[in-house]
Steps between C-alpha positions, in 0.01 A plus 500: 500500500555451846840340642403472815638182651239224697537227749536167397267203633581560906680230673476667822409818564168775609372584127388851649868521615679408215265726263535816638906411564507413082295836487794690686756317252337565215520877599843535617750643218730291340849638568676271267364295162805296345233259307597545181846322580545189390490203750759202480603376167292155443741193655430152430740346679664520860836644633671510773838696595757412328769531807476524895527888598512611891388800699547598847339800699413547846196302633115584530412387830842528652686792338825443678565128316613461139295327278594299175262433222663229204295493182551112352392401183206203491344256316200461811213684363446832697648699729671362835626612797754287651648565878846431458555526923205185511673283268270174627204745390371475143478806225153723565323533176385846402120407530171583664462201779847577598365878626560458878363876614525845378623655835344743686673780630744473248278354152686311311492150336648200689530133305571205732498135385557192712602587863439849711878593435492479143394780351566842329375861605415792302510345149303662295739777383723214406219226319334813336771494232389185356220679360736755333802319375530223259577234745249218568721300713712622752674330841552775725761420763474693881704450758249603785080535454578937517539607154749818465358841438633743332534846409418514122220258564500203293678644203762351652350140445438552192804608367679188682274251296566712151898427574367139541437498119244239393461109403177385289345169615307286321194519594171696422428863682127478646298736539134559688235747584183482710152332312327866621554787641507480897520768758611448883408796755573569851275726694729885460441454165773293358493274251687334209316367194668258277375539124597214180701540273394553117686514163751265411828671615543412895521799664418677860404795614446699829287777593598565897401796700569587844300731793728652772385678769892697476699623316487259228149546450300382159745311228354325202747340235401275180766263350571156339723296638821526311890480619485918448215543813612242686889648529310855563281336760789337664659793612164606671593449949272344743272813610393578882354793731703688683302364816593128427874584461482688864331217625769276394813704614274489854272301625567236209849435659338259762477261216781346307352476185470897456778669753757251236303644225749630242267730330672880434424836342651365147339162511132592585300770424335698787226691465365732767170715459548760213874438454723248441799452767710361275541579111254345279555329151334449179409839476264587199328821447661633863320216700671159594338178387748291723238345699253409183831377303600284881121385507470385127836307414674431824145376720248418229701311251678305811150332531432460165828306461354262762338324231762250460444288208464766222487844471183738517368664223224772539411811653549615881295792675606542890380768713664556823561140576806334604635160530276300724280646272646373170605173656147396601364574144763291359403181726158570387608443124584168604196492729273538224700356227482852348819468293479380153812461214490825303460501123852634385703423233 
């Protein structure tokens, strides 16, 4: 019997293009299969943290500033981001029309709500956890919109909100899927098809590959989502070429946003042609699956958690996409009305 994955109904997208790139998926090995684990134990009802926890680290965007993060507990449905330096600005909820851009020379996720000044950069390696931990409402205090990096990834993060402890609120934990499978495709070949969910135990799972022309070449990992992956994911850096991270420390300098850039050999990992410059992690088998680990928890499930009022149920296949990617198929959900309540118990 054939297990061969196939394309969903196409939101967007060449069908040629997106066969032969499922065709090239289908074929590449997969480097790591953790399927069999269990997903989340079943939760009917909501929590939040049970105390306020901070963390500081040097910023994103301007590496020389210090930057404070202040986990509150909530009872506001969701996660929010709240500018403590704006304090005339209200809380940005953790949601898909709140997506300002996904960058360009540096990708990354930006929310805004309200004015131009009120927003946060580079979130997704901090609004990904929601889709690993047991907290369904969370106020996240900032005191600038240039979230801290740092050098452990976001294992930091999440072992701030596990000293937070947690506080069950009374009401129900919703959960939804997509009516059918859907596929959206670019024209290299990417794509990310979003599958339903099935069974009566809510669960999610992700099958993510990536396609470097470097040294990080072909990755393919399988997993449910569970608090297990997740932590292993969130030690997975940011990856770049060797060439981008010249052109930075150079020519990039002319602009503010990338000569304050506080990106270093621990924080990011670079890749250059056959070898890495820096040293790899997530090493299985004598290969690195840093990038596919990065790709499938810290960038994938950052979207996914953009669904605001429940939490997605289902099955995930992404080829060499990225976040503008992933954020345009999740407006289409709401598009198309595409999302449905998932039967779980």
């Amino acid at each position: 019997m054939s297990t061969d994955k196939k394309p969903g109904r196409l939101l967007a997208g060449d069908e040629e293009i997106i066969a032969a790139a499922y065709h090239e998926f289908n074929r590449l090995p997969i480097d790591q299969d953790l399927t069999d684990q269990p997903t989340h134990p079943p939760r009917t009802k909501q929590k939040t943290i049970a105390e306020a926890v901070s963390i500081s680290g040097k910023g994103t965007f301007a590496g020389k500033s210090t930057t404070t993060i202040t986990f509150e507990p909530t009872t506001r449905e969701g996660w929010w981001l709240d500018r403590t330096d704006l304090p005339e600005s209200l809380p940005i909820r953790v949601a898909i029309d709140n997506v300002w851009t996904t960058g360009s020379i540096v990708s990354n996720i930006v929310l805004r709500a309200g004015g131009p000044h009120n927003y946060v950069r580079m979130v997704e390696h901090i609004i990904a956890l929601r889709m690993g931990l047991d907290i369904d409402n969370l106020m996240i205090k900032i005191d600038s919109g240039d979230p801290p990096l740092f050098a452990r990834g976001s294992l930091d993060l999440i072992e701030a909100l596990e000293r937070a402890g947690r506080r069950t609120i009374d009401r129900p934990v919703n959960y939804v899927t997509v009516k059918e499978p859907v596929t959206l495709g670019w024209a290299s070949g990417q794509f990310l098809t979003l599958a339903p969910h099935t069974g009566t135990v809510p669960k999610l799972t992700v099958d993510t590959a990536v396609n470097f022309r470097n040294a990080i070449g072909q990755q393919r990992i399988k997993f449910p989502v569970n608090f297990t992956n997740v932590q292993t994911g969130a030690e997975a850096r940011t990856n770049t070429p060797y060439a981008k991270m010249l052109y930075c420390k150079t020519v990039g300098k002319i602009f503010a946003d990338i000569r304050n850039l506080g990106y270093t050999d621990q924080n990011i990992l670079i890749a250059k042609k056959t070898t890495y410059h820096n040293q790899p992690r997530l090493i299985r088998n004598g290969k690195s699956l840093e990038a596919a680990w990065h790709r499938g928890v810290l960038d994938l499930l950052a979207a996914i958690a953009l669904i605001p009022d429940a939490r997605f149920v289902g099955e995930i296949t992404s080829y060499k996409a990225g976040h503008r990617l992933d954020c345009d198929l999740v407006t289409k959900l709401y598009l198309h009305d595409l999302l449905t309540p998932a039967g779980c118990e």
